[in-house]
MARMILUM-100888 format. One record per residue (C-alpha): residue number from 1; residue in one letter; chain; x, y, z. Coordinates in steps of 0.001 Angstrom, whole numbers, plus 524288, in hexadecimal, padded with zeros to 5 digits. Layout:
BEGIN
TILUM  nr rest kette     u     v     w
TILUM NUM    a     A     X     Y     Z
...
***
This chain:
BEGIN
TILUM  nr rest kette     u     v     w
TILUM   1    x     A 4BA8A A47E1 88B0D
TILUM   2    x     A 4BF28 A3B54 885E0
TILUM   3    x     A 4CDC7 A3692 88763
TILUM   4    x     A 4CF40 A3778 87888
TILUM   5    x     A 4CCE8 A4627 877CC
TILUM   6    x     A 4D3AE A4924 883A6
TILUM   7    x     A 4DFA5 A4303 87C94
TILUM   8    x     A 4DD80 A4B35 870E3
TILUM   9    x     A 4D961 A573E 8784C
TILUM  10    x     A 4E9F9 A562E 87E6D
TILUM  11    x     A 4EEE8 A5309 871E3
TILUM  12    x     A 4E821 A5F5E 86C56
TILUM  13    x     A 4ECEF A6824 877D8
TILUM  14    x     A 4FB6E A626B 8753C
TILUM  15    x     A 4FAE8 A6702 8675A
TILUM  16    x     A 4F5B1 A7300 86986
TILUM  17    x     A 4FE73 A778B 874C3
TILUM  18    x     A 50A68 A7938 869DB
TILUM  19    x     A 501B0 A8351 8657A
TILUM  20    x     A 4FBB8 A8A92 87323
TILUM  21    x     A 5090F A89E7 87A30
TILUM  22    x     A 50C58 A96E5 88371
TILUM  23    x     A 51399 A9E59 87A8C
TILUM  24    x     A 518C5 AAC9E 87DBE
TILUM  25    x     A 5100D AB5C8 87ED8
TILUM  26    x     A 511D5 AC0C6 873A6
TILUM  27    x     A 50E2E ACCEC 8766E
TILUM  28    x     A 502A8 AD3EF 86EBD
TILUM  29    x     A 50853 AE190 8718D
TILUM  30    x     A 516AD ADF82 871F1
TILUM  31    x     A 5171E AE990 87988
TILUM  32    x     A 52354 AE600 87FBD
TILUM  33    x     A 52F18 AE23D 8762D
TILUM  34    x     A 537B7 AECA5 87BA6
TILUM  35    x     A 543AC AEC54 88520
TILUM  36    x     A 54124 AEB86 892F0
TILUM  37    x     A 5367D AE4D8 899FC
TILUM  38    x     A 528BE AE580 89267
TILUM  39    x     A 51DC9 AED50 89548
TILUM  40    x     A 512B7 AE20A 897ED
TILUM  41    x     A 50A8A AE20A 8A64E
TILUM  42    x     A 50BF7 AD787 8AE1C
TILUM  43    x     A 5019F AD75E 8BAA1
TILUM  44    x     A 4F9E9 ACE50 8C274
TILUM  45    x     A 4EC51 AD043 8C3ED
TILUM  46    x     A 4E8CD AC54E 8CBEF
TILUM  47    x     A 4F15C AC4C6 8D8A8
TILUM  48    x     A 4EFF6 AB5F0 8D95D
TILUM  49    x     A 4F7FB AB5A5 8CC73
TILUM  50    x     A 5024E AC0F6 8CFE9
TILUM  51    x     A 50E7D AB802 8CE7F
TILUM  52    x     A 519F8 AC0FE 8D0CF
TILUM  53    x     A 52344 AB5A9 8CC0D
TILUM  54    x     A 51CF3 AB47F 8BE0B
TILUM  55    x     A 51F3A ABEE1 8B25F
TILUM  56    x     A 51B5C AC23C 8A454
TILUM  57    x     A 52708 ABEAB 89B22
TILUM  58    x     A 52A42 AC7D6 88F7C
TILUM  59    x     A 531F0 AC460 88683
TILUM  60    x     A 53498 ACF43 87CF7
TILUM  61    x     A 53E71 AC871 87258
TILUM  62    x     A 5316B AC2E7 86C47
TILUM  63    x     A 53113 AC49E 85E39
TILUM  64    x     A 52741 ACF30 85D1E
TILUM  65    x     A 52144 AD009 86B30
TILUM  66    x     A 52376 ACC66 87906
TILUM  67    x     A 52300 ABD93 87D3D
TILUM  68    x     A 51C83 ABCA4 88ABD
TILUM  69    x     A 51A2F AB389 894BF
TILUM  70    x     A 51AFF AAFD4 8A419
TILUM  71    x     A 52682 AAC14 8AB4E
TILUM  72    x     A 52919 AAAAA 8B874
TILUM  73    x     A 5341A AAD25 8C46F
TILUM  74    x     A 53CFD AA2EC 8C9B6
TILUM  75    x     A 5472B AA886 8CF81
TILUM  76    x     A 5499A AB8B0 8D1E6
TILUM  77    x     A 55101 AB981 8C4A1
TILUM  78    x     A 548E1 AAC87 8BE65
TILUM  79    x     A 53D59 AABB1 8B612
TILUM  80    x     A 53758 A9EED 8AE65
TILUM  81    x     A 52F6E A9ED2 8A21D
TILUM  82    x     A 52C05 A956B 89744
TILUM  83    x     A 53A6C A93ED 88E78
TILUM  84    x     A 53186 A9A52 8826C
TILUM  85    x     A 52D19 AA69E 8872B
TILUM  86    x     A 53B79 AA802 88517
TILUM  87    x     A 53E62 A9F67 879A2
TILUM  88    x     A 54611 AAAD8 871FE
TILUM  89    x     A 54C52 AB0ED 87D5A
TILUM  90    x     A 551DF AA288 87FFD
TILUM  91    x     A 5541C AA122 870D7
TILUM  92    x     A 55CC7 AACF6 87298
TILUM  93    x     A 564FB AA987 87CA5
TILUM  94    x     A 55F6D AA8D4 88839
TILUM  95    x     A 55FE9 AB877 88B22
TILUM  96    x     A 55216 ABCA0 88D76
TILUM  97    x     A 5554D ACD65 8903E
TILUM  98    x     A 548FD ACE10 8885C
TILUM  99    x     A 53F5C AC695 891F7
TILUM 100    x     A 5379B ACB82 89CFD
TILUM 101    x     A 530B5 AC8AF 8A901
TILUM 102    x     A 52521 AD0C5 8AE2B
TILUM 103    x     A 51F22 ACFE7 8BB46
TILUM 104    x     A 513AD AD4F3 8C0BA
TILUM 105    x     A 5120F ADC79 8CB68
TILUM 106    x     A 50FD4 AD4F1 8D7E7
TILUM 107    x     A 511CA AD8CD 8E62D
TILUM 108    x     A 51BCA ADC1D 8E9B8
TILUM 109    x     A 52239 ADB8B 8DC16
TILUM 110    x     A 52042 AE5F8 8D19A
TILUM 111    x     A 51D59 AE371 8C3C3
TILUM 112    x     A 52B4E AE042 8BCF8
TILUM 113    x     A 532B2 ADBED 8B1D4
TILUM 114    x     A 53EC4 AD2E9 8B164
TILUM 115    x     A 5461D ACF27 8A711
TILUM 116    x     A 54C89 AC24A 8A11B
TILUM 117    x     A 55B31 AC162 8A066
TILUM 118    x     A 55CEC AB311 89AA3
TILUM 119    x     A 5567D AA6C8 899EC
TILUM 120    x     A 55BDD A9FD0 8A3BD
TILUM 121    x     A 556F0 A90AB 8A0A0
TILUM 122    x     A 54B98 A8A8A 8967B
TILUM 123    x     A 5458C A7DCB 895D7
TILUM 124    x     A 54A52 A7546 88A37
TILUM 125    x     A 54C52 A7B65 87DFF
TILUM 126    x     A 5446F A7657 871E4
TILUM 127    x     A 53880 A732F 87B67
TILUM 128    x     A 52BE4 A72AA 8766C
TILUM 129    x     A 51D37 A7910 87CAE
TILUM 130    x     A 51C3C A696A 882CE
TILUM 131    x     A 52960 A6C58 88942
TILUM 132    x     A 52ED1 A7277 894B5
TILUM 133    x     A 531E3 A82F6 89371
TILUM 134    x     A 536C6 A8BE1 89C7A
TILUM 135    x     A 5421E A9576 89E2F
TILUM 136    x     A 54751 A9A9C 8AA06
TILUM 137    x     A 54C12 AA882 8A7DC
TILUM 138    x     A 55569 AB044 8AF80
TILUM 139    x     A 55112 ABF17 8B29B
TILUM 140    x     A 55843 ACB29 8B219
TILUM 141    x     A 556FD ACF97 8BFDC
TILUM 142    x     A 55165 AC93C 8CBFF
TILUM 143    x     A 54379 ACB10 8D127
TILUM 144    x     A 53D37 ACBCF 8DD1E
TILUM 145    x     A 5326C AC4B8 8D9DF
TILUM 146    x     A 53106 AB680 8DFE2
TILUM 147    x     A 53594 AAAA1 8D7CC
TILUM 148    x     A 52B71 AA13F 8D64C
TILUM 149    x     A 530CE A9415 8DB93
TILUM 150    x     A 53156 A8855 8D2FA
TILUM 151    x     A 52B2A A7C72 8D850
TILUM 152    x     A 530D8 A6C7F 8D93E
TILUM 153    x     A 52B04 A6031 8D4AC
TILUM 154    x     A 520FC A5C2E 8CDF9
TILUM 155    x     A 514F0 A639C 8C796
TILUM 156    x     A 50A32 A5904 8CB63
TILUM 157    x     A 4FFAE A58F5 8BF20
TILUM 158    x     A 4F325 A5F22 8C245
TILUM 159    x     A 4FAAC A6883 8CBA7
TILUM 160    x     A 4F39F A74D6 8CC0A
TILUM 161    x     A 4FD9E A80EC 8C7BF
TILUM 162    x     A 4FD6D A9158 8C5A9
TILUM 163    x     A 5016A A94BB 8B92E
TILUM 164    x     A 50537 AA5D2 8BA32
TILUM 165    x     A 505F9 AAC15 8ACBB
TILUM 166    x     A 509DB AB9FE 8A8CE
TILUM 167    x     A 50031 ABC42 89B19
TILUM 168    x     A 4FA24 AC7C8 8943F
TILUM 169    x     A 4EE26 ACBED 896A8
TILUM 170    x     A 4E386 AC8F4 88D47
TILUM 171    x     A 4E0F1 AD61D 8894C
TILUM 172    x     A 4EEB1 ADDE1 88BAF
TILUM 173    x     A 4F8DE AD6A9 88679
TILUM 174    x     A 50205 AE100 88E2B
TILUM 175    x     A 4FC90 ADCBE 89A8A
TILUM 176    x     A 5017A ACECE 8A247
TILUM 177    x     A 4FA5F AC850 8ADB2
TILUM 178    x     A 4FF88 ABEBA 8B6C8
TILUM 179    x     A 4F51B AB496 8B856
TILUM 180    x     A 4F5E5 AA543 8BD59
TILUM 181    x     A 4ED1B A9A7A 8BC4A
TILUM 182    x     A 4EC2E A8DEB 8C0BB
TILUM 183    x     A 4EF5D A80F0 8B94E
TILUM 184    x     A 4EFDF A7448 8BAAC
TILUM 185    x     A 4FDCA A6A43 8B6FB
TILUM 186    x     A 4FBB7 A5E72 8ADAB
TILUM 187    x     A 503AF A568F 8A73E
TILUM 188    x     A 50872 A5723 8995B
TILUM 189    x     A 5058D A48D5 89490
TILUM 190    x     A 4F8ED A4D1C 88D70
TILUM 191    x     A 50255 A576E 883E8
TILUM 192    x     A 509FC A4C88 87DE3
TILUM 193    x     A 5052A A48D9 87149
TILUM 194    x     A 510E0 A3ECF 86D7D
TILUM 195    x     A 51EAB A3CCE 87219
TILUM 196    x     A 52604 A3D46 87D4B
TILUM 197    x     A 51CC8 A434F 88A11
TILUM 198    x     A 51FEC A50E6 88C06
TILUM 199    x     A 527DD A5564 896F7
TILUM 200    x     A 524B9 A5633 8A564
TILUM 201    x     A 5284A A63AC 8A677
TILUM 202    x     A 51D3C A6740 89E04
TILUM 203    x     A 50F18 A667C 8A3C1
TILUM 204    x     A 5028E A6BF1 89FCC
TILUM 205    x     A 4F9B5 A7555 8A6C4
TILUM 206    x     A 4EAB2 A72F9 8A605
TILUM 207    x     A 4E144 A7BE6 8AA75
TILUM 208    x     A 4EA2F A8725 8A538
TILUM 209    x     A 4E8A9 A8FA9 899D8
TILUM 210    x     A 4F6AB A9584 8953F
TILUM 211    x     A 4F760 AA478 890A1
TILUM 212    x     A 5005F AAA10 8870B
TILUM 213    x     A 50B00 AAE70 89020
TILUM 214    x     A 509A5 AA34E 89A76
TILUM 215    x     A 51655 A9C8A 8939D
TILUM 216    x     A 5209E A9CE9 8A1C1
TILUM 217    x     A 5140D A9FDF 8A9DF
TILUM 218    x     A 51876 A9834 8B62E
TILUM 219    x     A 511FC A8D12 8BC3B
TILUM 220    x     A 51020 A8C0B 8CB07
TILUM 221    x     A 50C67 A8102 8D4B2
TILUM 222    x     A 5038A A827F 8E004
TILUM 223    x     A 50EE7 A8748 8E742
TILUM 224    x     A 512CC A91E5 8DE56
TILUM 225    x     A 51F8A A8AE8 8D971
TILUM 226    x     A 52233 A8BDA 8CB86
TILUM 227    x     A 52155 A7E4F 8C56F
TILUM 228    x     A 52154 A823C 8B5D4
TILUM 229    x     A 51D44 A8AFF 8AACD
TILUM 230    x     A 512E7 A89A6 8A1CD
TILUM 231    x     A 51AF3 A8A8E 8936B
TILUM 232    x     A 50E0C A86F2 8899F
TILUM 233    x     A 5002D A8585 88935
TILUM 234    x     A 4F549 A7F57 88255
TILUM 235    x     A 4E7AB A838C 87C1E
TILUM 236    x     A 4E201 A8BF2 885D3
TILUM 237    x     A 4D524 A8473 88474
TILUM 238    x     A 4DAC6 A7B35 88C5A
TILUM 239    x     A 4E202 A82B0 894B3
TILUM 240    x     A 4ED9F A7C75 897AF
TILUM 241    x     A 4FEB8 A7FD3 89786
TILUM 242    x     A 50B27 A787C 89704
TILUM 243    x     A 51406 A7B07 8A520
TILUM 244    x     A 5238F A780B 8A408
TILUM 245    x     A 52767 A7222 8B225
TILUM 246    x     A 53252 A7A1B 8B53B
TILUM 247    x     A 53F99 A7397 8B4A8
TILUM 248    x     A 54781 A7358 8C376
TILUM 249    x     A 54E29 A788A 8C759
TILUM 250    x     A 54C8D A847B 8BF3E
TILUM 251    x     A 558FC A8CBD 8BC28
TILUM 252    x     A 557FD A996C 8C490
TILUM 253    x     A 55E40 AA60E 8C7C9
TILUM 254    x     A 55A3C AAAE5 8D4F0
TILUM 255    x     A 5649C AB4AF 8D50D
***
């Protein structure tokens, strides 16, 4: 391909990834506005995927239905997500009574759910999908499943990373699988039309298609240390997300 229509070929994907960021994933049923935690299945069919440290997120103060997507452990009372899978919790206060976390069932754990007591820190307000977002949130009660640790220094480009994700199914919305693929760290240079370059914190993922629901899904190195969430992604033609680096040190309770 010639340099000229590689150029336009990144300008195109910029444009277009306003319009194919993660969102929440809405549920088809909305089965599960109601109090308490909701009634969706979270498993792990593949055992090389069976994170016990990542969840579904509901969020059930949607308009009309659920919002859902991944979110991960830091700490036994400390999850992190992308900051707009709960934009209107946030825009409320803070208080997030309404949010849940669902785990699978992995040795020696037992399927559970935990809820969200407040919103503990965000990334910066006003951001936009070519900007950092994340929110740490602070649990109601502890868990005994392990906290994934948060790695140091530098994400080199063309690092090879896991990406675990908590989505429906294709066929039964109901039903959630934890599943992880492999992607690969670039820069975010080629994203910026005009104006100022975009920040460090965000980088792009190649090699990695993004599902409705993957907004929070957590990022891992070769070590298994957290380094970022994915928080938007492009056409899935080409088959690449946006990662926020995680800020350090991140605010935790391990209490």
């Amino acid at each position: 391909m010639r340099r000229g229509s590689k150029s336009g070929m990144w300008v195109w994907i910029a444009a277009l990834v306003l319009w194919t960021a993660c969102q929440p994933n809405p549920s088809l049923t909305a089965r599960s506005v109601e109090a308490g935690p909701p009634r969706y299945e979270v498993s792990c069919p593949d055992e090389g995927d069976c994170n016990s440290s990542v969840a579904l997120l509901v969020g059930l103060s949607g308009l009309s239905e659920p919002t859902r997507c991944t979110a991960a452990l830091i700490g036994e009372r400390t999850a992190v997500t992308a900051g707009h899978c709960v934009a209107r919790e946030l825009a409320s206060g803070g208080a997030c009574e309404g949010v849940w976390l669902g785990f699978a069932g992995t040795a020696p754990h037992a399927s559970e759910w935990i809820a969200c007591k407040r919103i503990a820190s965000v990334s910066a307000p006003g951001a936009t999908l070519l900007s950092p977002d994340y929110a740490i949130l602070e649990l109601a009660e502890d868990t005994a499943r392990p906290a994934i640790p948060i790695g140091k220094g530098e994400v080199a480009l063309g690092e090879v990373v896991q990406m675990v994700s908590v989505t429906a199914d294709r066929f039964y919305d109901d039903v959630h699988q934890v599943r992880s693929r492999r992607c690969v760290v670039d820069g975010n240079d080629k994203l910026a039309i005009s104006g100022p370059a975009l920040s460090e914190a965000v980088r792009v993922l190649s090699s990695c298609p993004i599902r409705q629901g993957s907004s929070g899904a957590p990022i891992l190195d070769r070590n298994g240390q957290l380094r970022g969430l994915v928080h938007a992604g492009g056409p899935p033609l080409f088959a690449f997300g946006l990662m926020t680096l995680l800020a350090q040190p991140v605010e935790r309770d391990d209490g």
